[in-house]
N, CA and C atoms as a LAMMPS dump frame, in Angstrom:
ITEM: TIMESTEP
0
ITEM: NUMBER OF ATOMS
540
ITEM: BOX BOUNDS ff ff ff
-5.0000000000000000e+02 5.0000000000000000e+02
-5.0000000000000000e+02 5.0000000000000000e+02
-5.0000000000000000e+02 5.0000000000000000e+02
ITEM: ATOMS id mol type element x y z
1 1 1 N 13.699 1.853 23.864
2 1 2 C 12.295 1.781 23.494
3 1 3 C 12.2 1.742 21.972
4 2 1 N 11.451 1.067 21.529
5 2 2 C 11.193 0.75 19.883
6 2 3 C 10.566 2.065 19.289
7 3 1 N 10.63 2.079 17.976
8 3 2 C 9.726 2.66 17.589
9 3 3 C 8.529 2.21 17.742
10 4 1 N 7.672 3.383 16.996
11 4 2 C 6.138 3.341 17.315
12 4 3 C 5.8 3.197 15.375
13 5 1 N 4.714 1.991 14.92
14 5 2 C 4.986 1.869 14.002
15 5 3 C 3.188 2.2 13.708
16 6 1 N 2.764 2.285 12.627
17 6 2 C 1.093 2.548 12.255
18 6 3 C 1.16 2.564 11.054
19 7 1 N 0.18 1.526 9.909
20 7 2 C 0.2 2.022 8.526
21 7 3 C -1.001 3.306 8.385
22 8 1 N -1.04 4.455 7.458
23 8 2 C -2.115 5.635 7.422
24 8 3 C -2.324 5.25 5.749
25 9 1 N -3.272 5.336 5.72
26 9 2 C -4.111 5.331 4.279
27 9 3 C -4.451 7.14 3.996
28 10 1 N -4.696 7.36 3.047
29 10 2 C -5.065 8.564 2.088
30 10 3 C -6.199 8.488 1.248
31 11 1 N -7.406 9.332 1.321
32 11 2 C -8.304 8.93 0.44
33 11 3 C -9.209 10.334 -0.046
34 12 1 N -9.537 10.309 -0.586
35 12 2 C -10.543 11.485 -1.484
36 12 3 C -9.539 12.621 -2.218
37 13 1 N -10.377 13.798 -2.544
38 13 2 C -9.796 14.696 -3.921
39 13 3 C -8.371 15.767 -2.467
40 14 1 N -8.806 15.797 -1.599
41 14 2 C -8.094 16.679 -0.517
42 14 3 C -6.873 15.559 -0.012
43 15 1 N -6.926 14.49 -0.349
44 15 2 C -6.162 13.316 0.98
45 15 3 C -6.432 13.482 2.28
46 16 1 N -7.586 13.086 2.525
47 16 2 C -7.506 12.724 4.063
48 16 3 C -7.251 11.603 4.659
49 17 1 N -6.536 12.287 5.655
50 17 2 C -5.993 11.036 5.919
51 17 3 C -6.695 10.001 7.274
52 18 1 N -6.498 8.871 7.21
53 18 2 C -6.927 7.586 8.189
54 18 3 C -5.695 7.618 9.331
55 19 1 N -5.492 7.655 10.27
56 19 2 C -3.947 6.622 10.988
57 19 3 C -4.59 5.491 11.908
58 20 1 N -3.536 4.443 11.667
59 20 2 C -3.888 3.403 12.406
60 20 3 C -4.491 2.435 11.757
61 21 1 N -4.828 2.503 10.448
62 21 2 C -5.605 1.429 9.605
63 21 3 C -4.903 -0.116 9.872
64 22 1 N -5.563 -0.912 9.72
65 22 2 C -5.291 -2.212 9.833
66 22 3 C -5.785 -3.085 9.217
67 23 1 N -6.314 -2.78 7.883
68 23 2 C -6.983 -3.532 6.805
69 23 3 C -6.749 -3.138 5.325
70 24 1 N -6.617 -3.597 4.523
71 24 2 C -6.247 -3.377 2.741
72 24 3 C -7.616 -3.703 2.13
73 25 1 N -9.221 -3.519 2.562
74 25 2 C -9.856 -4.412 1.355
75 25 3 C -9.9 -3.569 0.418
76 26 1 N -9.956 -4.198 -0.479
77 26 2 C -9.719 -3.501 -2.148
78 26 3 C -11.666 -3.359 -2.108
79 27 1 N -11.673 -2.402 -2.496
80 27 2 C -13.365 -1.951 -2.899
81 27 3 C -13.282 -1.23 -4.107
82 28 1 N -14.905 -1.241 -4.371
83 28 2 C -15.315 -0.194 -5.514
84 28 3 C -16.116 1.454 -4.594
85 29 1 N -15.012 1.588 -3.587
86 29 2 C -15.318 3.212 -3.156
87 29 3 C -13.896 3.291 -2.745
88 30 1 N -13.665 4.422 -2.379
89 30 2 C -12.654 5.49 -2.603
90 30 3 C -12.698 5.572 -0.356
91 31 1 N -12.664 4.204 0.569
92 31 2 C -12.529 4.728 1.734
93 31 3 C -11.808 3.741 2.532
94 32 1 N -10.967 3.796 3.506
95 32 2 C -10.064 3.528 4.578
96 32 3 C -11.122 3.072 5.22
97 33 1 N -12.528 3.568 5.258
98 33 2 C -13.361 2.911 6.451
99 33 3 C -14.106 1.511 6.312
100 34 1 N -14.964 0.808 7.197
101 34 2 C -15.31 -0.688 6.951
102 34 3 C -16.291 -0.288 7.887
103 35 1 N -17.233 0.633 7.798
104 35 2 C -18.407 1.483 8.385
105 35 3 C -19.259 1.908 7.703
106 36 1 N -20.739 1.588 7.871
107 36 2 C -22.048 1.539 7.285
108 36 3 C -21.414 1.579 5.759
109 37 1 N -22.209 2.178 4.952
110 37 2 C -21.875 2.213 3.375
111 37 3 C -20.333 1.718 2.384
112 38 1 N -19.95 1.61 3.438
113 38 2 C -18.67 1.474 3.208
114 38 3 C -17.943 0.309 3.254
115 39 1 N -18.49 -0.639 3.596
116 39 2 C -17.856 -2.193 3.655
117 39 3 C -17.599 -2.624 2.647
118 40 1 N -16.596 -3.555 2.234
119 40 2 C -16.145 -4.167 1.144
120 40 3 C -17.187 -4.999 0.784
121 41 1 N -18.144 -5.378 1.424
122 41 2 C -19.203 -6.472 0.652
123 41 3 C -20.217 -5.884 0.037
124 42 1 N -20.555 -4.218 0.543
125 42 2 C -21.153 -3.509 -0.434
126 42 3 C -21.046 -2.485 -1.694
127 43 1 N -19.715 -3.022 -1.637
128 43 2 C -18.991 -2.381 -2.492
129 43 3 C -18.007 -3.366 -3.071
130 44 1 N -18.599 -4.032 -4.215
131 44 2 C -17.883 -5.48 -5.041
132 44 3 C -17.467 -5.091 -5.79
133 45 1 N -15.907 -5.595 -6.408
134 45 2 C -15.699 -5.023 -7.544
135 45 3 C -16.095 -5.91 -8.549
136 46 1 N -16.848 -5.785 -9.457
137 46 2 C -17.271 -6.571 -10.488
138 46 3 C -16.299 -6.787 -11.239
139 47 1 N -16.754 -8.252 -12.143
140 47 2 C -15.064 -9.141 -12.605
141 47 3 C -15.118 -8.045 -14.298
142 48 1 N -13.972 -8.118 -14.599
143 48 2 C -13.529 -6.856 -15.69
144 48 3 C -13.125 -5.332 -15.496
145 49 1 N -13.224 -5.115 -14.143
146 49 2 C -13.297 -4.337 -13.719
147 49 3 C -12.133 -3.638 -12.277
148 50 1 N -11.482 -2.871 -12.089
149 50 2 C -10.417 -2.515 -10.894
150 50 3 C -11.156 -2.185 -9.428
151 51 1 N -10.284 -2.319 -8.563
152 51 2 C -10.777 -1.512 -7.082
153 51 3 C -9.817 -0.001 -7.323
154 52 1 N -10.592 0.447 -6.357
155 52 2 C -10.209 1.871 -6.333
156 52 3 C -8.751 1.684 -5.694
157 53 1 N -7.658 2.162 -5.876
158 53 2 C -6.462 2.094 -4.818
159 53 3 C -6.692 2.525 -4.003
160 54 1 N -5.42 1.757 -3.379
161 54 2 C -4.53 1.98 -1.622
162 54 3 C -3.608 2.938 -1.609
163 55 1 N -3.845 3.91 -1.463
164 55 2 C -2.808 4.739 -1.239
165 55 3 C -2.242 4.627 0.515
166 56 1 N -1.488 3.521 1.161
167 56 2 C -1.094 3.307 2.072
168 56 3 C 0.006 3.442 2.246
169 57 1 N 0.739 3.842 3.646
170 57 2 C 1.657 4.067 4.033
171 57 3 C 2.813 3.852 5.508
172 58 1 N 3.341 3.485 5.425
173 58 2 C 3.856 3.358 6.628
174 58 3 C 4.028 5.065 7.664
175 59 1 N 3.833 4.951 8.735
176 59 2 C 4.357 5.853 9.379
177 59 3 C 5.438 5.176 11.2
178 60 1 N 6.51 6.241 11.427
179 60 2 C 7.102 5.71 12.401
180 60 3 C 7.184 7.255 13.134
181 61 1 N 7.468 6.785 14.87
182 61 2 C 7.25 7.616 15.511
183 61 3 C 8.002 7.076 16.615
184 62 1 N 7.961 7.811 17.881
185 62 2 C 8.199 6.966 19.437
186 62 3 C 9.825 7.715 18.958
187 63 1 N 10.552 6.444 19.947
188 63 2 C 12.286 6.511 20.604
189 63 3 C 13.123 5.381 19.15
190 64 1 N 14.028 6.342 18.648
191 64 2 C 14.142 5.204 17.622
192 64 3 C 15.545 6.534 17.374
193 65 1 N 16.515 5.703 16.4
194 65 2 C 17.906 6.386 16.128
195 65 3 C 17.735 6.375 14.114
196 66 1 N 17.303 5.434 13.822
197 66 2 C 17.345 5.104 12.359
198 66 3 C 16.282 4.245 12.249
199 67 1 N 15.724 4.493 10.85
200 67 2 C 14.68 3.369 10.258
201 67 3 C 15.895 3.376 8.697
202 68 1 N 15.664 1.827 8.539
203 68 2 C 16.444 1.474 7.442
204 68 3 C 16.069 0.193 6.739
205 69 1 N 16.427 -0.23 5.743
206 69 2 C 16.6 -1.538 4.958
207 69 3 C 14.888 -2.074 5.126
208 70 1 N 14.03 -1.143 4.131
209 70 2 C 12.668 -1.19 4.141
210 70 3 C 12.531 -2.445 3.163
211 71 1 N 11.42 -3.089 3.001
212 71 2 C 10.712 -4.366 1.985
213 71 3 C 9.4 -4.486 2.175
214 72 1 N 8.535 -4.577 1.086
215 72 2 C 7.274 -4.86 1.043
216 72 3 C 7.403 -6.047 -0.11
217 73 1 N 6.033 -6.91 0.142
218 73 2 C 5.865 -7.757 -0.254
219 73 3 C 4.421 -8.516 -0.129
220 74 1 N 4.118 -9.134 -0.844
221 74 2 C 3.013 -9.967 -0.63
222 74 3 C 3.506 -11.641 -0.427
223 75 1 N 2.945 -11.454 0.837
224 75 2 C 3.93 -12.698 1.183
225 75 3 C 3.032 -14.151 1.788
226 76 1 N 2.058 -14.113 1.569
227 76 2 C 0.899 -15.011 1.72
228 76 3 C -0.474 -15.074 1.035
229 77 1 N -1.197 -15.794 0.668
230 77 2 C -2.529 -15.701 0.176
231 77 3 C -2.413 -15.819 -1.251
232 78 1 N -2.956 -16.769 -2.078
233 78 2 C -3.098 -16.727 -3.307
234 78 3 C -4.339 -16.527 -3.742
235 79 1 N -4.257 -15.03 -4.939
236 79 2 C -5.528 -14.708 -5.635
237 79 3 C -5.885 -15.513 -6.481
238 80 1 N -7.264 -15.633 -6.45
239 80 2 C -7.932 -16.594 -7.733
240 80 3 C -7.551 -15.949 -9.109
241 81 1 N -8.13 -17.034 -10.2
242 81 2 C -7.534 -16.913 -11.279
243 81 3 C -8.631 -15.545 -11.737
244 82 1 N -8.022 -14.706 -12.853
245 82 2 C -8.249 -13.273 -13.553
246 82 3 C -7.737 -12.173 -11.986
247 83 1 N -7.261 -12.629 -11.168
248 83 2 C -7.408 -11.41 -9.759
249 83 3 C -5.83 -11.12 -10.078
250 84 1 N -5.493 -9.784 -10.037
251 84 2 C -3.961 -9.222 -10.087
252 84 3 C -3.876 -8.357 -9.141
253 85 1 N -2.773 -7.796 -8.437
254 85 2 C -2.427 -7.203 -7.845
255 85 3 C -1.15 -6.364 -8.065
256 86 1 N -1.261 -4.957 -8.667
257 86 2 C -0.138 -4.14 -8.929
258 86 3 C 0.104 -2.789 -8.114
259 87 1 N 1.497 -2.933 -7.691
260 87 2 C 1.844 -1.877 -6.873
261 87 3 C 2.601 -0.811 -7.162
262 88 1 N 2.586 0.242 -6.291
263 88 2 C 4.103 1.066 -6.597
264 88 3 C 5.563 0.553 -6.934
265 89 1 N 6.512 1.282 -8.008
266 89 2 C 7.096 0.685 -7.834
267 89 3 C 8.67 0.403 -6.873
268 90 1 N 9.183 -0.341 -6.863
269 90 2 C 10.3 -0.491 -5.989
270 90 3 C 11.147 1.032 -6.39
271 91 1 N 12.041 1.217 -4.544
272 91 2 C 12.596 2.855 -5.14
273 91 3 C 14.085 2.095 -4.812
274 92 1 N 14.465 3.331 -5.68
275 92 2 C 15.758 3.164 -7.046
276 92 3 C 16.766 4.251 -6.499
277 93 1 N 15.55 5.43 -6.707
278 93 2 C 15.88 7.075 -6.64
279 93 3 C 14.916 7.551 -6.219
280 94 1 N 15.23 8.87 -5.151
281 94 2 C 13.935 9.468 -4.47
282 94 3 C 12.948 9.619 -5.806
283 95 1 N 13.351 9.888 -7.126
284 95 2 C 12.076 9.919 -7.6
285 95 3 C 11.241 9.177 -8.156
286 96 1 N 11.801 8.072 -7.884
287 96 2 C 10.454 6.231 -7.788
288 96 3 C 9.283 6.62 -6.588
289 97 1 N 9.405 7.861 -5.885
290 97 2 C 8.419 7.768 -5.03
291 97 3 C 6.759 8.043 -6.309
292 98 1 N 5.803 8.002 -5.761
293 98 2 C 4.353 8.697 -6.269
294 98 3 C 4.096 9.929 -5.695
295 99 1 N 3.705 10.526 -6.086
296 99 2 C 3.068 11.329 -6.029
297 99 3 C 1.087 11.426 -5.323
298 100 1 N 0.585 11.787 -4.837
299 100 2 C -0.747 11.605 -4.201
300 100 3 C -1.781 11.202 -5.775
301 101 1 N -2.6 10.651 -5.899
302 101 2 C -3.557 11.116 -6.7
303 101 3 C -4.804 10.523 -6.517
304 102 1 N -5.893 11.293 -6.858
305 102 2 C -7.231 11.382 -5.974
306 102 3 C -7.62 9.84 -6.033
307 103 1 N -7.489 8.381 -5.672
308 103 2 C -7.723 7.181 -6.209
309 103 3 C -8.925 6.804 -6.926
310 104 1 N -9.242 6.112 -7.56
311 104 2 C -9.76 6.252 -9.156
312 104 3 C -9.523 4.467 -9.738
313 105 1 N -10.727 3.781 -9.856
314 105 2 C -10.387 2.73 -10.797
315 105 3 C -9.828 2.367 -11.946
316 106 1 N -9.887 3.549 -12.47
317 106 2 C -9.003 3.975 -13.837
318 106 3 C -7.631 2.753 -12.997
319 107 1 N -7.172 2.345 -14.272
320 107 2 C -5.992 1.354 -14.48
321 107 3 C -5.004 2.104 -14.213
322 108 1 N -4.077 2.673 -12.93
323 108 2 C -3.164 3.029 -12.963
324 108 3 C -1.537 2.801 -13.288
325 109 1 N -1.238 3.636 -14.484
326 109 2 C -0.029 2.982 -15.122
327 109 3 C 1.247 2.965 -14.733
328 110 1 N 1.185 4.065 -13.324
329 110 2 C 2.337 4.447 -12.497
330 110 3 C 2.735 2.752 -11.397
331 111 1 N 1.728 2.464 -11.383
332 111 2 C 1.219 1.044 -10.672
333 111 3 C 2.049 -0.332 -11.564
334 112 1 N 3.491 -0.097 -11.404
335 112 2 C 4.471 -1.421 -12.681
336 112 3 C 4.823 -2.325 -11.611
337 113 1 N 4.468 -2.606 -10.273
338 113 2 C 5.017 -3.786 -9.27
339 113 3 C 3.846 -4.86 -9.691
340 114 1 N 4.298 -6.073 -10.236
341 114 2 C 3.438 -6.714 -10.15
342 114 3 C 3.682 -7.361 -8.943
343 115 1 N 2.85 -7.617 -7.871
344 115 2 C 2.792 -8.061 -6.454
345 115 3 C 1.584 -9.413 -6.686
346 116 1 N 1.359 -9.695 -7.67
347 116 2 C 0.27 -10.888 -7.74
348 116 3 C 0.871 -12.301 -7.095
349 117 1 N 2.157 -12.539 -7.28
350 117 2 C 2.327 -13.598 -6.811
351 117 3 C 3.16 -13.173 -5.187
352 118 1 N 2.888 -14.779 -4.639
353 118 2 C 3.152 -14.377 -3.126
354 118 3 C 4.927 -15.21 -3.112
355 119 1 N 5.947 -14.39 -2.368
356 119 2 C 7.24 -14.192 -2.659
357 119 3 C 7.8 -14.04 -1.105
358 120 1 N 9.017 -14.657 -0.592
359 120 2 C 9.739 -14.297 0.322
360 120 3 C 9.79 -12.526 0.299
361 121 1 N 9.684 -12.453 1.998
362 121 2 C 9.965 -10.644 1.976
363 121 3 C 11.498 -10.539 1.989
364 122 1 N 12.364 -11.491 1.791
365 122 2 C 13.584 -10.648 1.74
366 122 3 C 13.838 -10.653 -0.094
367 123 1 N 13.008 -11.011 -1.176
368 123 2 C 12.544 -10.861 -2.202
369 123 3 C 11.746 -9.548 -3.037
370 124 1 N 11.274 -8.585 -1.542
371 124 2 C 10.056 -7.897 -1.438
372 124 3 C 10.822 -6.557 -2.632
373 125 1 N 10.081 -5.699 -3.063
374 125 2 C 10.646 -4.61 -3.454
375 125 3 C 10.75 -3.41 -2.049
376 126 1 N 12.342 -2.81 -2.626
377 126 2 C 12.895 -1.728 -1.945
378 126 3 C 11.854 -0.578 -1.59
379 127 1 N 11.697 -0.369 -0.299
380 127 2 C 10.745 0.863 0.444
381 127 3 C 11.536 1.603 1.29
382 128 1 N 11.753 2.866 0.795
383 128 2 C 12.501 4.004 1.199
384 128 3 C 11.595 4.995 2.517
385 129 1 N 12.196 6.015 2.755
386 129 2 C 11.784 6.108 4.538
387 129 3 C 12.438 8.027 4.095
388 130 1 N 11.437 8.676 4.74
389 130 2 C 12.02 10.096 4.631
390 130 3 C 11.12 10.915 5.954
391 131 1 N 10.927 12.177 5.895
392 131 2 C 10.427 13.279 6.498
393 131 3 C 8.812 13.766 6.268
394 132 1 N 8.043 14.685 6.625
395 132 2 C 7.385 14.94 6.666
396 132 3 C 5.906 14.142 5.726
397 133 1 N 6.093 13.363 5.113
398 133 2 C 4.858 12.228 4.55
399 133 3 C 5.746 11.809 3.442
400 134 1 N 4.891 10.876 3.375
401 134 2 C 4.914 10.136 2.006
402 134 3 C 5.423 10.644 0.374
403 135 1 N 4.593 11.637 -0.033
404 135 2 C 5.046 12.564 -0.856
405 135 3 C 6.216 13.254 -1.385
406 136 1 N 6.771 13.555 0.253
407 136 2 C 7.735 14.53 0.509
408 136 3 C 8.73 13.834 -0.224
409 137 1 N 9.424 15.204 -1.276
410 137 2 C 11.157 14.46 -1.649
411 137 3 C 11.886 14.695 -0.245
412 138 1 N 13.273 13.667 -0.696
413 138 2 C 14.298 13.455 0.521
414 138 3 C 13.972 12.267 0.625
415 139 1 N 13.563 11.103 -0.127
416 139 2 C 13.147 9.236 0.445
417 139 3 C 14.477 8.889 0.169
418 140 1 N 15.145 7.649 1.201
419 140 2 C 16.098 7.618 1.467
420 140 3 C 15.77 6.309 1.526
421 141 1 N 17.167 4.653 1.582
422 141 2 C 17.097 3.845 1.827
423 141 3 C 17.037 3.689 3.314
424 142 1 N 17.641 4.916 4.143
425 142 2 C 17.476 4.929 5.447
426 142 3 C 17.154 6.668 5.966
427 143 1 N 16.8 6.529 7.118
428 143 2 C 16.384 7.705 7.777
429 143 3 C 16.828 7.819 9.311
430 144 1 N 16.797 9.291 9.839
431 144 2 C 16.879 9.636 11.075
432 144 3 C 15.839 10.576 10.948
433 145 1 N 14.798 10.749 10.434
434 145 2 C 14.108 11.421 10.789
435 145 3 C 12.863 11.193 11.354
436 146 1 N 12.425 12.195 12.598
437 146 2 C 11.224 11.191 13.48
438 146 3 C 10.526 12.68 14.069
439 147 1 N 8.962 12.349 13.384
440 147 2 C 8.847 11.316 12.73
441 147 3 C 9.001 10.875 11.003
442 148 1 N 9.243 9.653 10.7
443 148 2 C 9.448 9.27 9.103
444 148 3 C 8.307 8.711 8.739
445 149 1 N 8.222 8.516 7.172
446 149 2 C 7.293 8.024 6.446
447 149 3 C 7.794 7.039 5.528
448 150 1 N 6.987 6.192 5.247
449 150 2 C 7.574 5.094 3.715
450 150 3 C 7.353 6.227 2.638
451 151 1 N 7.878 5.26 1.569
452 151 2 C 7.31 6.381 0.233
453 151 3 C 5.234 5.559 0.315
454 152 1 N 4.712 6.063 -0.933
455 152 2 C 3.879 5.125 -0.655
456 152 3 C 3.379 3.672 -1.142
457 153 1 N 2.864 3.015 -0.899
458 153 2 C 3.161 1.651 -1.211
459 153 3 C 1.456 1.583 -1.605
460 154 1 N 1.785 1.9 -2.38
461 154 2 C -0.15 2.212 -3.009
462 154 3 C -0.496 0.74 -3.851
463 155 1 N -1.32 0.111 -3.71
464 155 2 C -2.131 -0.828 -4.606
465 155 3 C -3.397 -0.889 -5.256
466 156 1 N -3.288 -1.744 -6.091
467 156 2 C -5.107 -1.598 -6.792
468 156 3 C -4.937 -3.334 -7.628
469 157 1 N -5.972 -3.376 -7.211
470 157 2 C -6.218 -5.161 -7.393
471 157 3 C -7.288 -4.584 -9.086
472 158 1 N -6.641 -5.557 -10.174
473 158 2 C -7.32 -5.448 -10.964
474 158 3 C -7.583 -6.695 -11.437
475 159 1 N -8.838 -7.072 -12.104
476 159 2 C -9.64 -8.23 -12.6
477 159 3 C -10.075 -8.528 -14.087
478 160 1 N -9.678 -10.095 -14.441
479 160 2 C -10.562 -9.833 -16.002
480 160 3 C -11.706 -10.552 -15.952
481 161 1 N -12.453 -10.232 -16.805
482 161 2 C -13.848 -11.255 -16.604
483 161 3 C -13.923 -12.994 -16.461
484 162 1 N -12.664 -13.16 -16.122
485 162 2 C -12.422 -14.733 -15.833
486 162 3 C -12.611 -15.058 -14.158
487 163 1 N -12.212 -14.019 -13.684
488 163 2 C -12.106 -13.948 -12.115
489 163 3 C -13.638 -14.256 -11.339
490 164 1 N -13.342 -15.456 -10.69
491 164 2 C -14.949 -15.935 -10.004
492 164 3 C -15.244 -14.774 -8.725
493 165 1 N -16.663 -14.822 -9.129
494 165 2 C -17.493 -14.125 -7.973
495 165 3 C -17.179 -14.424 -6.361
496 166 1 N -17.191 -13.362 -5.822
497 166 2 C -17.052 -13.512 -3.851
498 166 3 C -15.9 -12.978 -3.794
499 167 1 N -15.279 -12.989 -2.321
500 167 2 C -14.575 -12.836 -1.797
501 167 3 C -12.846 -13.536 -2.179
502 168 1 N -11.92 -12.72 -2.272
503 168 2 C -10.908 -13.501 -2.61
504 168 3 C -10.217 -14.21 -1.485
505 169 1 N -9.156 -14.415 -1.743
506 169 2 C -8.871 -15.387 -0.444
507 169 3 C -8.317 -14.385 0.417
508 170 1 N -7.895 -14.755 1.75
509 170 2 C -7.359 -13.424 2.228
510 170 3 C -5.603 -13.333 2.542
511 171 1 N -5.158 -12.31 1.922
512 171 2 C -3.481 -11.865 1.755
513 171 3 C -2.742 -11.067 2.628
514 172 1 N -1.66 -11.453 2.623
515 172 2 C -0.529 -10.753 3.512
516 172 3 C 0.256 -10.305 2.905
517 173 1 N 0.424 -9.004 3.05
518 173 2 C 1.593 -7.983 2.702
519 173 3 C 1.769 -7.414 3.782
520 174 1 N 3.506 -7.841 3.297
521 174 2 C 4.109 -7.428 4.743
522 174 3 C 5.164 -6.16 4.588
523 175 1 N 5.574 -5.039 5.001
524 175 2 C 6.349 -4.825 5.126
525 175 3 C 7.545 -4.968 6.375
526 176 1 N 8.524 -5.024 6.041
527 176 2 C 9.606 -5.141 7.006
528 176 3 C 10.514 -4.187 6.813
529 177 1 N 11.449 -3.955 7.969
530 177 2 C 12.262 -2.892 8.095
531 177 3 C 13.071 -3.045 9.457
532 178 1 N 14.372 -2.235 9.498
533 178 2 C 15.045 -2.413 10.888
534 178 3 C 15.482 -1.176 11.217
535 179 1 N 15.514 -1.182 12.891
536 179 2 C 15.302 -0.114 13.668
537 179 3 C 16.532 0.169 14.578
538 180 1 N 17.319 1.063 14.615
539 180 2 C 18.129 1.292 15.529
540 180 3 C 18.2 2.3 16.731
């Protein structure tokens, strides 16, 4: 039997957490949800200006022996011109993981993946796999622990006042990984 796979988002000053998310829109609020007040169309990020980050994450669960040889990537969809996309960065050493922090448009400088352009995932940067969340030291290129977590693979789409109004196009980031 496979593992059991779910990305969980993190959001406000406590981290609460989402499981099961299945969407990235970058907004100007601080929520995992796409419910009343909260939709990405009422909440635009104006051009010059950042979305609040993704503090997203992989989680694994179910019948599984090892999670190993993690990659993320943006691997489809091209942003219009002034639109960037910067991520966590690739891990090295458990301590390339992040740390939580309350998400915030502020320009995050911990945020050095540039993920703007779209790239083969076996290209993707290195995503490590550990114990009890995201946070937790012990991130490993591989794991037996279940259930495991990615480190986190947090994003924030930032803009300069060149970037046209609406909706951007829509992107794929993928992570991949193998299961024994």
């Amino acid at each position: 039997m496979p593992a059991t796979f779910e990305f969980d988002e993190a959001n406000g000053a406590g981290q609460t957490i989402t499981h099961g998310v299945t969407t990235c829109n970058w907004k100007n609020i601080d929520s995992a949800s796409e419910a009343g007040g909260n939709v990405y169309s009422s909440n635009p990020i104006t051009a010059g200006n950042n979305s609040f980050e993704k503090w997203q994450y992989g989680h694994f669960s179910g019948t599984y022996n090892q999670i190993t040889s993690g990659k993320w990537a943006h691997t489809a969809g091209v942003l219009g011109t002034g639109v960037s996309l910067f991520a966590s960065p690739a891990m090295t050493v458990d301590a390339d993981r992040l740390a939580y922090a309350t998400p915030s448009t502020t320009t995050n400088a911990s945020l050095t993946y540039d993920a703007t352009a779209v790239i083969l995932i076996s290209a993707g940067k290195a995503v490590w796999f550990g114990p009890t969340s995201p946070t937790t030291a012990g991130k490993a290129a591989t794991t037996t622990s279940n259930p495991a977590y990615t480190n986190y693979l947090t994003t924030q789409l930032r803009t300069t006042v060149s970037a046209s109004p609406g909706d951007i196009t829509t992107v794929t980031m993928t992570l991949q990984y193998q299961e024994n």
